[in-house]
C-alpha positions in Angstrom: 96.9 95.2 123.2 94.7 94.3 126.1 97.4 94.7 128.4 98.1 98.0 127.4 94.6 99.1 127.2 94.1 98.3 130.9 96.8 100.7 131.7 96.1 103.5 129.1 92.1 103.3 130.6 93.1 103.2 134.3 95.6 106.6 133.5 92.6 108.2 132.0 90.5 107.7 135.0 93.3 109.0 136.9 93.2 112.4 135.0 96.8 111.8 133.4 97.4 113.4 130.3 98.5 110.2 127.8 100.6 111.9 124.9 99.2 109.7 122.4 95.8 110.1 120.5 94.1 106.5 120.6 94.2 105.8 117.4 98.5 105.9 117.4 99.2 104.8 120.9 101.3 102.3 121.5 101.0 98.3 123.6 105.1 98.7 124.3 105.6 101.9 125.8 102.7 104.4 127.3 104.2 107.8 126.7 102.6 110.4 129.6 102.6 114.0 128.9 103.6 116.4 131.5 102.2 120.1 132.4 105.1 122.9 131.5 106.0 123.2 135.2 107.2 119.3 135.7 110.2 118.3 134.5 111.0 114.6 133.0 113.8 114.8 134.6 112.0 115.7 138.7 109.6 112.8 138.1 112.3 110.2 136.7 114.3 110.9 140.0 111.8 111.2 142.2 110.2 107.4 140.9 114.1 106.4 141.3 114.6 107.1 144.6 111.4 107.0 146.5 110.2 103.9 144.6 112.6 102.0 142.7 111.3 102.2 139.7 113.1 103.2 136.5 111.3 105.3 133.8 112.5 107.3 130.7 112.1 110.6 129.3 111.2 112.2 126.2 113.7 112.4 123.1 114.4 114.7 120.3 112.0 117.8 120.8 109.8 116.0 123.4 112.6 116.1 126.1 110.9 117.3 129.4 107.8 117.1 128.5 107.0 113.4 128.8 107.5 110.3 130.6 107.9 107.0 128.9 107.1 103.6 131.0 108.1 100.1 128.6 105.0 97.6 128.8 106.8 94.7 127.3 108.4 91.6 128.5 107.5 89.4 131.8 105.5 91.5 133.3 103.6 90.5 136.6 100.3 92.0 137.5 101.5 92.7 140.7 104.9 94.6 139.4 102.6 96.8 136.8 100.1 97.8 139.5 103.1 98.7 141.6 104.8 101.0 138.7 101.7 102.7 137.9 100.7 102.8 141.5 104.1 104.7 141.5 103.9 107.0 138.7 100.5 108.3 140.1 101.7 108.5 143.9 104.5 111.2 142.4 102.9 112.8 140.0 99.8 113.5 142.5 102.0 115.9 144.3 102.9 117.6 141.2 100.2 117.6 139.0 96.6 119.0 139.9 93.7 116.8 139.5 95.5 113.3 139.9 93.2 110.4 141.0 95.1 108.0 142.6 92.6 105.9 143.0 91.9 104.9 139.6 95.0 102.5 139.8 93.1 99.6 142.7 91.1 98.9 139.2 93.8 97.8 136.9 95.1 94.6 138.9 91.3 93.4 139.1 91.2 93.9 135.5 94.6 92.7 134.3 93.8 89.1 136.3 89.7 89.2 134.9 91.7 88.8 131.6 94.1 86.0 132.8 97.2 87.8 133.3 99.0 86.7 136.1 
């Protein structure tokens, strides 16, 4: 859960609302809550098109509200920086309060714990 931690910590520092409490978050998929005025469904497309990177939304009774990113598999440090690096870049013209930022950290910390 290392891995995963890295990500949920730097998305923190970024001021993203995580939709998960700690205690019940998951290492496979980091669910991100969105504010009532953003859409799953503007932020899927925009990450689509302007970055090539594919994300899903929520299900059931959490559809539009939330963005789900998969953290399993061959994962590169490079490619996770990139998606996150992503994620942030679009949602900072959406959302108020977004650091940016925050996401330089998580490929120093990903390779500090020997991920590649």
């Amino acid at each position: 859960m290392d891995f995963a931690n890295s990500i949920y910590e730097v998305l923190e520092k970024a001021n993203v609302k995580l939709f998960a409490e700690k205690e019940y978050r998951s290492p496979t998929t980091i669910s991100i809550s969105l504010p009532n005025n953003v859409t799953d469904s503007e932020i899927i497309e925009e990450l689509r098109i302007k970055h090539g990177v594919v994300v899903a939304g929520g299900m059931g009774n959490m559809k539009g509200s939330l963005i789900r990113v998969a953290n399993m598999g061959n994962l590169s440090v490079e490619k996770t920086v990139k998606v996150y690096d992503a994620i942030l870049d679009v949602m900072s013209f959406k959302v108020d309060g977004i650091n940016r930022q925050a996401v330089e950290a998580l490929g120093e910390s990903l390779r500090k714990m020997g991920y590649r």
